[in-house]
SEVOZA-897148 format. One record per residue (C-alpha): residue number from 1; x, y, z. Coordinates in Angstrom, 1 decimal, m for minus. Each point is the difference from the previous one (the first is absolute). Layout:
BEGIN
SITE    k       x       y       z
SITE  NUM       X       Y       Z
...
This chain:
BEGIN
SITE    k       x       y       z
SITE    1    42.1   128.1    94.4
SITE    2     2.3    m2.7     1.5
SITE    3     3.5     0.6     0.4
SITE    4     1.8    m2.1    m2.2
SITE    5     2.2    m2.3     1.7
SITE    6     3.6    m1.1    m0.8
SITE    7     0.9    m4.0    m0.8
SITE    8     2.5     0.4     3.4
SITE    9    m2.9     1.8     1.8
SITE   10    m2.7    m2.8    m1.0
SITE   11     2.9    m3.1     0.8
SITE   12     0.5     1.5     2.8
SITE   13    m3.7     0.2     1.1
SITE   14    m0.4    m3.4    m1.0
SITE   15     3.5    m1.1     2.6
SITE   16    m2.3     2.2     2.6
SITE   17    m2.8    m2.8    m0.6
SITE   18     2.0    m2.8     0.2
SITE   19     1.6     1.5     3.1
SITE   20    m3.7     0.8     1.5
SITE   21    m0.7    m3.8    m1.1
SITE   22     2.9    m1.5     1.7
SITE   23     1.0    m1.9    m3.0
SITE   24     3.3    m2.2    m0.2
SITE   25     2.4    m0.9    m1.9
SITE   26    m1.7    m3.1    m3.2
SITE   27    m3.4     1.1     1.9
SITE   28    m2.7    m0.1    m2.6
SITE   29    m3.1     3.6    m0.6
SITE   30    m2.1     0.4    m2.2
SITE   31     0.5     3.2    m2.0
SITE   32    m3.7     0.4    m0.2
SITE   33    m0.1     0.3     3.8
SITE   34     2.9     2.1     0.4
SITE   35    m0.8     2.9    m2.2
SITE   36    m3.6     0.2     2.0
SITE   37     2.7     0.9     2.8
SITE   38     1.9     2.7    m1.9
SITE   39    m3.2     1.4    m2.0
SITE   40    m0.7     2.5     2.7
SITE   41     3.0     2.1    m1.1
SITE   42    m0.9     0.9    m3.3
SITE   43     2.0    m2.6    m1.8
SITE   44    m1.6    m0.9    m3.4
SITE   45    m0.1    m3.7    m1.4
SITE   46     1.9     0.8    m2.8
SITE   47     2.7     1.6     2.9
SITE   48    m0.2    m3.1     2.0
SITE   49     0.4    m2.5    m3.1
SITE   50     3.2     1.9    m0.9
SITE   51     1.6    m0.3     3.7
SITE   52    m0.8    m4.1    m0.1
SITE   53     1.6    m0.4    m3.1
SITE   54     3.4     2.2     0.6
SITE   55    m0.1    m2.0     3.6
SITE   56    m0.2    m3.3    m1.8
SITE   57     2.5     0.8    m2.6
SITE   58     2.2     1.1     3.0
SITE   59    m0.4    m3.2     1.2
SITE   60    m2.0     1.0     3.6
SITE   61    m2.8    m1.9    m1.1
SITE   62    m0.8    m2.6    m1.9
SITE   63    m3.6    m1.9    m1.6
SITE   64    m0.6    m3.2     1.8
SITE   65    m0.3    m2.3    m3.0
SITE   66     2.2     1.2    m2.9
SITE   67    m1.7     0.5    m3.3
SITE   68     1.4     0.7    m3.3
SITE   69     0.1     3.5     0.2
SITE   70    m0.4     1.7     3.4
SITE   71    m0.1     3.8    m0.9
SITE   72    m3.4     0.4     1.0
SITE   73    m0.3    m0.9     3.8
SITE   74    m3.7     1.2    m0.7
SITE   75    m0.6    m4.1    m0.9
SITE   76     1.8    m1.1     3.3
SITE   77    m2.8    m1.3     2.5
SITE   78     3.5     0.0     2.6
SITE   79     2.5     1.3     0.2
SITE   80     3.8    m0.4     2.5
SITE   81     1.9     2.6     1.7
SITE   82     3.7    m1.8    m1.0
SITE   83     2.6     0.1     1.9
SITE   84     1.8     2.9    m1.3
SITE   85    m3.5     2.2     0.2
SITE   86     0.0    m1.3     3.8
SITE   87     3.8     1.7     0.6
SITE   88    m0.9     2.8    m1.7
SITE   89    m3.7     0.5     2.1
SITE   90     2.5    m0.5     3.5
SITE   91     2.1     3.4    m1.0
């Protein structure tokens, strides 16, 4: 059985990625791409889903063309590391 992991643990795998992928600050990913990177350690889509949408809400991300209702980042083709998601990446 996989070990079930934490929102903090699975945000911060996905900040390991973005780290690994040398992203910057209003760079655009595609979520798709990036959760091929953090599969490998167990994280479920489900997981990973969650993490993207506590980071948006946060503001450390952001979908690249604004629709209606952004909850689901599982829509977004690309998406932006913001500013404030770049600060908090540098730590």
């Amino acid at each position: 059985m996989d070990k079930v992991e934490l929102r903090t643990d699975v945000e911060q795998a996905i900040f390991d990625a973005f780290f690994c992928l040398k992203l910057r600050a209003n760079e655009v990913f595609n979520p798709t791409f990036l959760q091929a990177q953090i599969q490998t350690r167990g994280i479920g889509e489900a997981q990973f889903h969650d993490a993207l949408s506590s980071l948006e809400k946060r503001g450390m991300i952001a979908p690249v063309k604004k629709r209606p209702s952004i909850a689901n980042l599982t829509r977004q083709k690309f998406v932006r590391l913001t500013d404030v998601g770049f600060d908090n990446l540098c730590r």
